[in-house]
Structures are given as structure tokens and as C-alpha cells.
C-alpha positions in Angstrom: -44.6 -34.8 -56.7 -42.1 -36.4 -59.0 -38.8 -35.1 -57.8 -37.5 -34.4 -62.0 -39.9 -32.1 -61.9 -39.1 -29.6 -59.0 -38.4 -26.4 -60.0 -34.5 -26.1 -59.1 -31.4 -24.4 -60.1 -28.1 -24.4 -59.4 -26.8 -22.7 -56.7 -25.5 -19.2 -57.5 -22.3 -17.9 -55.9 -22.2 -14.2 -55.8 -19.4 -12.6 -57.8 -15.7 -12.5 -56.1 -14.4 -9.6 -54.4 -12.0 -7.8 -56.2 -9.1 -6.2 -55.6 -9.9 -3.1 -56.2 -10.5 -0.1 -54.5 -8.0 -1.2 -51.5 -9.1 -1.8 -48.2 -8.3 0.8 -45.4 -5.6 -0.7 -43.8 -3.6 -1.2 -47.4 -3.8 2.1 -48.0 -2.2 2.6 -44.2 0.7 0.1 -45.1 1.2 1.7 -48.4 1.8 5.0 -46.6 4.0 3.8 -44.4 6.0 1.9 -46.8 6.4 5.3 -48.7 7.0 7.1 -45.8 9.5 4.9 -44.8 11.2 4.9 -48.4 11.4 8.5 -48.4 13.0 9.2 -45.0 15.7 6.3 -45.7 16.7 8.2 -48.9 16.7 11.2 -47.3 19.0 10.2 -45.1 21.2 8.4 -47.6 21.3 11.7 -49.2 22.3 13.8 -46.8 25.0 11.4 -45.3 26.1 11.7 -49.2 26.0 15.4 -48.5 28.2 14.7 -45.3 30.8 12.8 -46.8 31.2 14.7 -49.7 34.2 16.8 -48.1 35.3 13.9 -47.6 35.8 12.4 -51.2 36.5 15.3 -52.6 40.3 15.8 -50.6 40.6 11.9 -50.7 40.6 12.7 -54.8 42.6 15.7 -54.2 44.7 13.9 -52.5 45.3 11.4 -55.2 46.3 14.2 -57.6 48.5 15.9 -55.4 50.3 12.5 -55.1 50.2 12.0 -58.9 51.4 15.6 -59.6 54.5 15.1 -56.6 55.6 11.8 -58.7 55.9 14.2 -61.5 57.9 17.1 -60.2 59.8 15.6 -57.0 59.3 18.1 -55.2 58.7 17.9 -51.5 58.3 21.8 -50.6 55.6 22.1 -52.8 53.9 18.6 -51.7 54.4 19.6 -48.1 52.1 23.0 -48.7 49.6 21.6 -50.6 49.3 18.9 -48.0 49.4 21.2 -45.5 46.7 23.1 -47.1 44.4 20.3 -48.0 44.5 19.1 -44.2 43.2 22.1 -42.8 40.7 22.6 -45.5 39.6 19.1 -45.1 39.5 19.4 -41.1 38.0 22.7 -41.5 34.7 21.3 -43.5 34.1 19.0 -40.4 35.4 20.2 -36.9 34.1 23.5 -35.6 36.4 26.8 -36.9 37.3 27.9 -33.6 38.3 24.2 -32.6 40.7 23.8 -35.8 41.3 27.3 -37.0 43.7 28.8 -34.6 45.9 25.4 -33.9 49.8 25.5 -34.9 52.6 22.7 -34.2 52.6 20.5 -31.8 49.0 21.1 -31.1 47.5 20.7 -34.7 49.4 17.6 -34.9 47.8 16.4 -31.4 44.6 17.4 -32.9 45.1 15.3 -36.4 45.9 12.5 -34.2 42.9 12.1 -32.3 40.4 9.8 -33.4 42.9 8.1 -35.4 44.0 4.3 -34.1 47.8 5.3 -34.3 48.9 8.3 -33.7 50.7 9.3 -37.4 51.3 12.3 -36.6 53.5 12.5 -33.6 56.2 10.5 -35.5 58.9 11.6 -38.0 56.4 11.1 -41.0 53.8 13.1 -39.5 56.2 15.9 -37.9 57.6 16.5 -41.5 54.2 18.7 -42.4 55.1 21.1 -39.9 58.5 21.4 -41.4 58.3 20.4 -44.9 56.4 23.9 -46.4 59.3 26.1 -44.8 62.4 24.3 -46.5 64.7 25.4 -48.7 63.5 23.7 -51.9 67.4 23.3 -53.0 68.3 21.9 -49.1 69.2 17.8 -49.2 65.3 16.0 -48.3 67.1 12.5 -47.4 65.3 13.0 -43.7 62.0 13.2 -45.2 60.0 10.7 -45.5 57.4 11.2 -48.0 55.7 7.7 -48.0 55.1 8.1 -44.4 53.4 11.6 -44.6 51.5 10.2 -47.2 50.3 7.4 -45.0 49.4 9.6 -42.1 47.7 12.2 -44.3 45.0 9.4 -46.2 44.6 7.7 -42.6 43.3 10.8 -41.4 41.3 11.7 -44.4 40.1 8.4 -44.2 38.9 8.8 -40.2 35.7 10.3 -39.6 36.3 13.6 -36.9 34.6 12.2 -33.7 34.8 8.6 -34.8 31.2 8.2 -34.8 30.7 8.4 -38.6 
């Protein structure tokens, strides 16, 4: 037989795979990509959710300081100090831990967790004081910049240190 005339053809490759529908094993990744996704914002959010005490008496603190460079007036800086620490501590320690503490040992309290101890020195001392002065009396002994200082460091410190 005369080899131009066999019957032959090309060879025929069968069509490629495609892509789609995904193989099992995609369809596990994908899962646990999304899975994964979704618990990592979840806990972005509610670490958000955490520190939102947190910004908010960091920016009240800023007005409080922009309002006291208006007015001058320490009596009124040293109560709404006073009252923003305890409501700030109060939204992360537990009530019965932070409610009841006056003097000596709410200032031992502020100053844990802290690397210096703020409190325990003449800036920090003046927030026990400074709400209960005469608002006419002479303030030369207080030093404002100081209990400013120790107030944002402690704002600033997460309670417990582990946050």
C-alpha cells in the first residue's frame, strides 16, 4: 500500500479543562480564607469597640485642656479632670475595684500599670486637692503641666497592661 494513501488524520487533543465549576478542595480554601477574613474583622471591630472609651476621654481631654487655656482656671480644670479619670477608669476596671477608692489609694490605683508612678508626686497629688480650692486662693504650688502629663499617661496606659 502506498503510504500517501493511508487513511490518517491528525491527532485530536481533547478540549482543555476549564476552570470552572472549582474543584473541591478550592471551594475548602475559599471557605477558609472567608472564614478567616471575617473573624479577623470581627476582632478588629470589637477591639475598636474596646478602645473606644479610650479615645473618647483622650479627646475630652484635649478640650478640657483647650477650654483651661481659655479661662485659667485651675478649680474647674481640677474637677473636670477629676471627673473624666474616674469615668475613664470606670469604663475599664471593675466598679467595685475603682468605685469606692479616695486619696492616697485612688492615686496608688492610677499609678499601677503605669511605667512611672505620676501620681504619687506633686503633679499627680494636686487632683486630690485641686477640686476643693478656693478659686480666688494663690495656685503658684500647682503645677498644671504636670497633672496634665500624668492624667494623658494614664489615659494613654491600657488598665492591666495587656492591651
Amino acid at each position: 500500500m502506498d503510504p500517501n494513501q493511508l487513511p490518517l488524520r491528525d491527532l485530536h487533543l481533547p478540549p482543555p479543562v476549564g476552570w470552572w465549576p472549582l474543584a473541591p478542595g478550592w471551594w475548602l480554601v475559599i471557605a477558609l480564607l472567608l472564614f478567616g477574613l471575617g473573624w479577623l474583622l470581627l476582632r478588629a471591630w470589637r477591639m475598636r469597640q474596646f478602645r473606644a472609651p479610650r479615645r473618647y476621654a483622650i479627646s475630652a481631654l484635649a478640650a478640657i485642656e483647650a477650654e483651661y487655656l481659655e479661662h485659667r482656671n485651675p478649680v474647674v480644670l481640677g474637677r473636670q479632670l477629676s471627673l473624666l479619670l474616674r469615668r475613664a477608669m470606670l469604663a475599664y476596671a471593675p466598679r467595685h475595684e475603682v468605685a469606692g477608692l479616695t486619696g492616697d489609694s485612688w492615686l496608688a490605683w492610677l499609678d499601677r500599670d503605669v511605667p512611672v508612678p505620676y501620681f504619687h508626686t506633686d503633679g499627680g497629688k494636686s487632683l486630690l486637692q485641686l477640686p476643693y480650692r478656693d478659686p480666688n486662693s494663690d495656685f503658684s504650688d500647682v503645677d498644671v503641666n504636670a497633672l496634665l502629663a500624668a492624667i494623658k499617661m494614664r489615659l494613654a496606659t491600657p488598665v492591666g497592661g495587656d492591651r
